[in-house]
C-alpha positions in Angstrom: -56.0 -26.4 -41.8 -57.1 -28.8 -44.1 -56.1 -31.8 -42.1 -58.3 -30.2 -39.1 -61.2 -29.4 -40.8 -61.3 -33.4 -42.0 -60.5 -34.7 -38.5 -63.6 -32.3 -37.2 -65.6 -33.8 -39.8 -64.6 -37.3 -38.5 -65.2 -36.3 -34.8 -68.5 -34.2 -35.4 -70.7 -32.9 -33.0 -69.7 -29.3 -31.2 -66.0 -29.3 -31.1 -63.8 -27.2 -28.9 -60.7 -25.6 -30.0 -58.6 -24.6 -27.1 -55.3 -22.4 -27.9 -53.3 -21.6 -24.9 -51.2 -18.4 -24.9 -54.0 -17.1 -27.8 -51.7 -13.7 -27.8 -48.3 -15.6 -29.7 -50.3 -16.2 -32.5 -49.2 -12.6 -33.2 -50.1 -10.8 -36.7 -51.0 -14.0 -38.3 -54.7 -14.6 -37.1 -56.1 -16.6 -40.0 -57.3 -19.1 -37.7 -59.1 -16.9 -35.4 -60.7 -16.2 -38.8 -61.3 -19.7 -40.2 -63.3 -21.4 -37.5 -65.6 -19.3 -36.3 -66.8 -19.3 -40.3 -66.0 -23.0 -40.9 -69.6 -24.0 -41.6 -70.8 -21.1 -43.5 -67.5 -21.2 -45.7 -68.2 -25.1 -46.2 -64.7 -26.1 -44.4 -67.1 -28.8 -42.3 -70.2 -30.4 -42.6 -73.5 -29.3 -41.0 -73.2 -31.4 -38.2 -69.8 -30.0 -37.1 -70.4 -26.8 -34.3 -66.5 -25.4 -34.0 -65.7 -23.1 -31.0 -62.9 -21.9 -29.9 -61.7 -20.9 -25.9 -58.5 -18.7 -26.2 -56.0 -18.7 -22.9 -53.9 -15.1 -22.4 -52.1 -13.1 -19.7 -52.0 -10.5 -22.0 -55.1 -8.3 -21.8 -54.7 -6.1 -24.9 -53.7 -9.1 -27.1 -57.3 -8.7 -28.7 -56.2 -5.4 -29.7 -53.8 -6.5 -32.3 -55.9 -9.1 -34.2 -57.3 -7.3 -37.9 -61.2 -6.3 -38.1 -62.6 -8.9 -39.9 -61.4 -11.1 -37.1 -62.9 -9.2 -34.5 -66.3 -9.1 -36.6 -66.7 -13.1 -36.6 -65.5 -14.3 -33.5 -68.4 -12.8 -31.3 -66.2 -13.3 -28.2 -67.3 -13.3 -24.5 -64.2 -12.7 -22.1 -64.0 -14.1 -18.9 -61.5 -12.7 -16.4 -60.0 -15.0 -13.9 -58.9 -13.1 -10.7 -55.4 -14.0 -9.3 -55.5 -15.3 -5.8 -55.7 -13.8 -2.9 -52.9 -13.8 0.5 -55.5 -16.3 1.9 -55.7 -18.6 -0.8 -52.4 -18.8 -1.7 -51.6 -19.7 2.4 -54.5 -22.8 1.8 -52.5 -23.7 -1.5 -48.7 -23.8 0.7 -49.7 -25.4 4.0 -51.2 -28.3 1.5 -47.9 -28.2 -0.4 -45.7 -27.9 2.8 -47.3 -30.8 4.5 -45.9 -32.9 1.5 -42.5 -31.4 1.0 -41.0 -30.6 4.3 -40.0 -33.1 7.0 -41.8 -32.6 10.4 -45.1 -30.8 8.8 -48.3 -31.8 8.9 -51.7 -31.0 9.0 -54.3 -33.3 11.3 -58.0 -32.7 10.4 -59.6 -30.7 13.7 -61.6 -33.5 14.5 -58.7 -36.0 14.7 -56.9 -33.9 17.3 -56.6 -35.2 20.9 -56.6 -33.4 23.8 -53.3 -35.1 24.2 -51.4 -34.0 20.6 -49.1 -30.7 22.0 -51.0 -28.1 19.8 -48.1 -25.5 18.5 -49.9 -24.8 15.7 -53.1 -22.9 14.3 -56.5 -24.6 13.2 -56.7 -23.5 10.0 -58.7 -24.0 6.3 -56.6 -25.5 3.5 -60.1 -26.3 1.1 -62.6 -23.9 1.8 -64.6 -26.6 3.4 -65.8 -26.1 7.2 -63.4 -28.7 8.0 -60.2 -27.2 9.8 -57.0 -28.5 10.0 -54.3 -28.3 12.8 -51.0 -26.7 10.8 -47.9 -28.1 12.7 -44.3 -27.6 11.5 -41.1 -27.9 13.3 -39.0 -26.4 10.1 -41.0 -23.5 8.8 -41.2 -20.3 11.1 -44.7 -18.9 12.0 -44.1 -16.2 9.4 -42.8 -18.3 6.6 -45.7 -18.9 4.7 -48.1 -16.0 5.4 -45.2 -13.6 4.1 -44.8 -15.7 0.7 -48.6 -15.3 0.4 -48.3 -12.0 1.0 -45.0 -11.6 -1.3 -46.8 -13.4 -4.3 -50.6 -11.8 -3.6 -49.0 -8.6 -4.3 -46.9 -9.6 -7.3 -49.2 -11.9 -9.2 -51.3 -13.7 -7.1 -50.0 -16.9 -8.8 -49.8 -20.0 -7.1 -47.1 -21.3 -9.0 -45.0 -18.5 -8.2 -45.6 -19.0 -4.7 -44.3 -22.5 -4.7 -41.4 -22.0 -6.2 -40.8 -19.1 -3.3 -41.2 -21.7 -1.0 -39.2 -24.2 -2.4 -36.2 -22.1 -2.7 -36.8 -20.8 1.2 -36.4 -24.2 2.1 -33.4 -25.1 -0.4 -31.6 -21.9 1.4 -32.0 -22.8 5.0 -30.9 -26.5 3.4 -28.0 -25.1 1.7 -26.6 -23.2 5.1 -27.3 -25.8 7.1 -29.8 -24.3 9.3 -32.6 -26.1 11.0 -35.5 -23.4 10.6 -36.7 -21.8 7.6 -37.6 -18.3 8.3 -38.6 -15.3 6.9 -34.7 -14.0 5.4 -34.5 -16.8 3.5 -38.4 -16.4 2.3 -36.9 -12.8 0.9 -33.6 -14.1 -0.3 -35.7 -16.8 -2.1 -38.1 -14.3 -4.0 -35.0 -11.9 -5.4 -33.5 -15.5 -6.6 -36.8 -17.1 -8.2 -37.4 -13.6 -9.9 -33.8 -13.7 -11.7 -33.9 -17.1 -12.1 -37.2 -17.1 -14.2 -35.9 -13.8 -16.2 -32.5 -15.6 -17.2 -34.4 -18.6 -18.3 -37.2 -17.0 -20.4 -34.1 -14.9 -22.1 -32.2 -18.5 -23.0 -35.0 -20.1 -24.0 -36.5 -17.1 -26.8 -37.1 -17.3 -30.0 -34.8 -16.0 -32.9 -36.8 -13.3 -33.1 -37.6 -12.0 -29.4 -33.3 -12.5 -28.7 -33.2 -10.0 -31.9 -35.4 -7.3 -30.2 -33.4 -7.7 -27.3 -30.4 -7.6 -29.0 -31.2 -4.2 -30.4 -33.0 -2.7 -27.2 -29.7 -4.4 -25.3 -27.4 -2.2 -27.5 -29.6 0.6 -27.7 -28.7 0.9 -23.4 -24.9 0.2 -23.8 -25.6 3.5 -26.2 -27.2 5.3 -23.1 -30.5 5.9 -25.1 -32.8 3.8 -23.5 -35.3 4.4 -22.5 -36.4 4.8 -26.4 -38.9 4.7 -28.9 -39.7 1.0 -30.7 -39.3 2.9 -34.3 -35.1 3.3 -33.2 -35.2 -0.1 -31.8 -36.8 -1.7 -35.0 -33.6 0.2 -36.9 -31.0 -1.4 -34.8 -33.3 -4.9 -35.0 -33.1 -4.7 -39.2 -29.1 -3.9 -38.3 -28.5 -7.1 -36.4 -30.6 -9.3 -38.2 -28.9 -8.5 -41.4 -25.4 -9.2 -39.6 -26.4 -12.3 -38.9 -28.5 -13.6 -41.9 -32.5 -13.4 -39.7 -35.6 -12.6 -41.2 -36.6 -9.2 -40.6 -40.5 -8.7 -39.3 -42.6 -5.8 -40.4 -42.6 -3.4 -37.6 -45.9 -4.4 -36.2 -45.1 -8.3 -35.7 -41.8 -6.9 -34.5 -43.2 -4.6 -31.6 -45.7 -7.6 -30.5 -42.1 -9.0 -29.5 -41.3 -5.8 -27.2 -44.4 -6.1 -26.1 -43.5 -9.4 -24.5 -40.2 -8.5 -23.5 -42.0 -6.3 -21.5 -44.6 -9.2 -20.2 -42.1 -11.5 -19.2 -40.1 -8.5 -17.0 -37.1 -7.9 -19.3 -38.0 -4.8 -20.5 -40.1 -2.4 -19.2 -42.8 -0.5 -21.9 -44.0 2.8 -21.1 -46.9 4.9 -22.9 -46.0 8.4 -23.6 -47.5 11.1 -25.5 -46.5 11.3 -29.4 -47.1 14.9 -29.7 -49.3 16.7 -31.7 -49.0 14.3 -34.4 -50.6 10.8 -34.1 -51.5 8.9 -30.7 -49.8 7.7 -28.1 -46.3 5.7 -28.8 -44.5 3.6 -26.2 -40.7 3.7 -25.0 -38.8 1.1 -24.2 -35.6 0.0 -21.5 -33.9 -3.1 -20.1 -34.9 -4.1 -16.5 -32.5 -6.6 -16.5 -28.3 -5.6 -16.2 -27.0 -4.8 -19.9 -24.1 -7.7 -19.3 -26.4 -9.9 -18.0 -28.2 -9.8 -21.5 -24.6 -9.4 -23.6 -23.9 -12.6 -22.1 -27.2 -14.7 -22.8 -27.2 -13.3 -26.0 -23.7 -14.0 -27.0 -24.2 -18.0 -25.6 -26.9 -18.2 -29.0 -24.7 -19.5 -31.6 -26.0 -16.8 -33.9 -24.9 -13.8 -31.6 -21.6 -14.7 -30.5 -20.0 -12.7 -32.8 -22.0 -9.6 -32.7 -20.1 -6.5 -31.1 -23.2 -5.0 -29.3 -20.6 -1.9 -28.0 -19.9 -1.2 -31.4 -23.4 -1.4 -32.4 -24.1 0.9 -29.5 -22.1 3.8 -30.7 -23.1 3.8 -34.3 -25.7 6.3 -34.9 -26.6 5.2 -38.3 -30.1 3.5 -37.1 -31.4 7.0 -35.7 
């Protein structure tokens, strides 16, 4: 913090702070708190005017950050709305015109009476200016049901892409000339437990931990279950295998993006008569699946996560 405060003493001037994914900062907000105050608490000089722009999927992630935070950060929220089936077709004839052999697109007011029109005038920008879409590899229906796949998903481009891309490494792979619309479904199923696998292998310590003990907590046929059970079997597996153990809130901000990234699947129920709402928790990935990600970490290879499952000490 120290070293900051000098460099935005150096730099001067408004300075702004930009901290992408705002919500992994966790339980551990001091810097939220810091720079908002860093003039009044003499951390810079007069001439220094910090701000700070925080990036999140995670809509509640404000929710976790301690009072005094909240009190000094006098924070506007802007929400960015995912795209639509339209703009996501704009974003992949653009894309496809580049990727794919025999596709192109030829402004409108380039197109000769002579050029054999089998395609559609269409608008890639938003501008007035249309563009002929022509493509002897991808089907009619190719891209406007990956816009439609991802619009109702996430409405993110990026996923999109990578829908296409795999459509087109499928036909590819079999050796078929088209690309059509089974391998635009084939592709989504793939890209979806593709991206699930990876974010599991590439987790912290601590988020494999919490899936570790929601992982065994299934084998047990208890899922779906409470995170106070889970955060049993978590101080269980950490201490077999020598991890630090996380008070229970920083622990359930890891559920909480196990259930974010489509791994798990968090649900609020009623707590009774006593206390709010509470949340319970279960794998939306296959158990084995997990077992085996987990059990590729050096640190879990040896755990037995059957055995763990049937002992009932944690409940």
């Amino acid at each position: 913090m120290d070293m900051m405060f000098e460099a935005m003493n150096d730099i001067g001037g408004t300075i702004i702070i930009v901290l992408d994914e705002i919500d992994t900062l966790g339980d551990d907000d001091r810097i939220l708190y810091s720079l908002p105050r860093a003039r009044a608490q003499g951390y810079v000089d007069d001439h220094v005017f910090p701000s700070i722009i925080g990036i999140s999927n995670d809509l509640q992630w404000r929710d976790n950050l301690s009072p005094k935070v909240k009190s000094s950060l006098y924070d506007d929220s802007v929400l960015f709305s995912p795209y639509d089936a339209t703009q996501l077709q704009q974003i992949l004839r653009r894309r496809a015109a580049k990727a794919f052999r025999d596709t192109e697109l030829i402004p409108s007011d380039k197109v000769s009476t002579d050029t054999d029109q089998n395609g559609d005038i269409v608008d890639v920008d938003n501008s007035d200016k249309g563009f002929l879409f022509q493509s002897e590899v991808l089907s009619d229906e190719v891209i406007p049901l990956i816009s439609a796949l991802s619009a109702q998903d996430t409405g993110d481009a990026r996923q999109a892409i990578k829908y296409l891309r795999k459509a087109g490494e499928l036909a590819d792979k079999n050796n078929e000339v088209h690309v059509n619309a089974d391998h635009a479904r084939e592709a989504q199923t793939l890209v979806e437990r593709e991206a699930v696998i990876e974010a599991m292998r590439k987790m912290t310590t601590q988020a494999h931990l919490a899936l570790a003990a929601l992982t065994a907590l299934e084998l047990s046929g208890d899922a779906p279950v409470r995170a106070k059970p889970i955060y049993g079997v978590y101080k269980s597996i950490a201490s077999k295998v020598d991890a630090d153990k996380l008070g229970q809130r920083r622990f359930k901000d890891h559920l909480r993006e196990l259930d974010m990234q489509g791994i798990a699947d968090g649900e609020k129920v009623a707590a009774g008569s006593i206390g709010g709402p509470a949340w319970e928790y279960q794998l939306q990935v296959d158990t084995e699946i997990a077992v085996e990600i987990l059990k590729d970490t050096t640190r879990f290879s040896n755990i037995d996560f059957h055995q763990i499952s049937n002992d009932r000490s944690y409940s």
